[in-house]
C-alpha atoms as one frame of an Amber mdcrd trajectory, in Angstrom:
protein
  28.686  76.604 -36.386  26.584  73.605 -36.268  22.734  73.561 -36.439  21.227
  73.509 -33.908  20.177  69.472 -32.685  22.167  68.450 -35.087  24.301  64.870
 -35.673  27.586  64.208 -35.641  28.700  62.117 -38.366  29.728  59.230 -37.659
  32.834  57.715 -39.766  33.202  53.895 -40.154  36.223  52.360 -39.046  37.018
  51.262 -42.943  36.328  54.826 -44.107  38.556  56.199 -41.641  41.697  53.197
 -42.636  41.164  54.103 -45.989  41.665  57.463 -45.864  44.559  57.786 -43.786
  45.823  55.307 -46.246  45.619  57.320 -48.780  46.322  60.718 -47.042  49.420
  58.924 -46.641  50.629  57.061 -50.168  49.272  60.373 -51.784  51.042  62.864
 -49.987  48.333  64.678 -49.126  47.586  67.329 -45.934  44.896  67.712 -44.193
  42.568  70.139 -45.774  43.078  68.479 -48.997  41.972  65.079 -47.511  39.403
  66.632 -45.906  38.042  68.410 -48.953  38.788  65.165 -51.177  36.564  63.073
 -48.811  34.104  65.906 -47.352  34.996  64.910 -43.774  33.454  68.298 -42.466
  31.832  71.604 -43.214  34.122  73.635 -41.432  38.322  73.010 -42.607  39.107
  73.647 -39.316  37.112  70.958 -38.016  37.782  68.405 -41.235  41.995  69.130
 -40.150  41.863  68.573 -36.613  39.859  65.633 -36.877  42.346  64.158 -39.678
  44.660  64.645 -37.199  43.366  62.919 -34.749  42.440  59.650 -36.705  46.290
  59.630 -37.948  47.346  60.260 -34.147  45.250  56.900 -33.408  46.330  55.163
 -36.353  50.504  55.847 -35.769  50.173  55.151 -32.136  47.739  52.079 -32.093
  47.233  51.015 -35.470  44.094  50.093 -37.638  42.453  48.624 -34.087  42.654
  51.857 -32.169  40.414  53.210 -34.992  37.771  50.462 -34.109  37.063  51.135
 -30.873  34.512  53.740 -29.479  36.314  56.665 -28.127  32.937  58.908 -27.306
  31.191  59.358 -23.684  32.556  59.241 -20.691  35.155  56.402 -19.019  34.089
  54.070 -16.585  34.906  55.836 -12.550  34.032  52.405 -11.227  35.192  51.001
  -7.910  38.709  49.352  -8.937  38.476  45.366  -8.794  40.772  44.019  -5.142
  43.213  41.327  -5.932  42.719  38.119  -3.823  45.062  35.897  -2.096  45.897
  33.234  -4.200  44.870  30.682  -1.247  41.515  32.499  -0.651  41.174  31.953
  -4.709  41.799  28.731  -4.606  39.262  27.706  -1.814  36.768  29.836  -3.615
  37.193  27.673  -6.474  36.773  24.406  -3.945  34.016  25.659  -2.855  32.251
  26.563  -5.962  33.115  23.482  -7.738  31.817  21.510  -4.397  28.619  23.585
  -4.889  27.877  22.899  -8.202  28.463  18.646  -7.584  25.381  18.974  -4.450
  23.656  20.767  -6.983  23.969  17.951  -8.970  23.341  15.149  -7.023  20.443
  17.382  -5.203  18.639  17.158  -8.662  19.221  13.384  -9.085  17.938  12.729
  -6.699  14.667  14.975  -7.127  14.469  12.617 -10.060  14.578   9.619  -8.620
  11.971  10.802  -6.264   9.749  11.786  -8.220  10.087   8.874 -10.785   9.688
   6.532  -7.514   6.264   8.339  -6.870   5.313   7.812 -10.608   6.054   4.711
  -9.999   3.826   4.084  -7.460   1.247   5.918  -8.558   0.521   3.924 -11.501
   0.991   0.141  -9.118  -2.392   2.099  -7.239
């Protein structure tokens, strides 16, 4: 058993690469690995976790070992596909947005440097 508040250990995604690597070239199980590299305290634990990272590694390669597998998944309310005709006047309308934004500003500056302008002639 586990202290108490403590850690897990947390592996690198290089540590983990290299030794499935050489779990694998060497012939090696998994308590033998586990004992080679001191994964954990327990054999039981060190094995099954082996396991898992070589799972990963057959089915998605040296990436699937990257990413963060802890916590939970994201329940989130799934995204709605639009129309593509509603997309594309969304797209008018932001792009028609953004040019009044634009001019709106101009202007502002010409305003403004107008009322410079006249300040200083007073």
């Amino acid at each position: 058993m586990k202290k108490r508040g403590a850690k897990n250990k947390i592996y690198s995604a290089e540590f983990k690469i290299a030794v499935i690597m050489d779990m694998r070239n060497n012939h090696l199980g998994y308590r033998e690995t586990a004992r080679k590299y001191n994964i954990a305290a327990n054999d039981s634990q060190g094995k099954d976790r082996l396991k898992d990272w070589e799972r990963i590694y057959l089915e998605e390669g040296a990436e699937g070992l990257m990413t963060e597998r802890r916590g939970r998944k994201s329940t989130g309310r799934p995204k709605k596909k639009l129309d593509k005709s509603v997309e594309e006047d969304l797209i008018a309308e932001n792009q028609r947005l953004r040019m009044e934004l634009e001019y709106l500003k101009k202007l502002s500056a010409l305003v403004l440097a107008e009322e410079q302008e006249k300040n200083k002639k007073q």
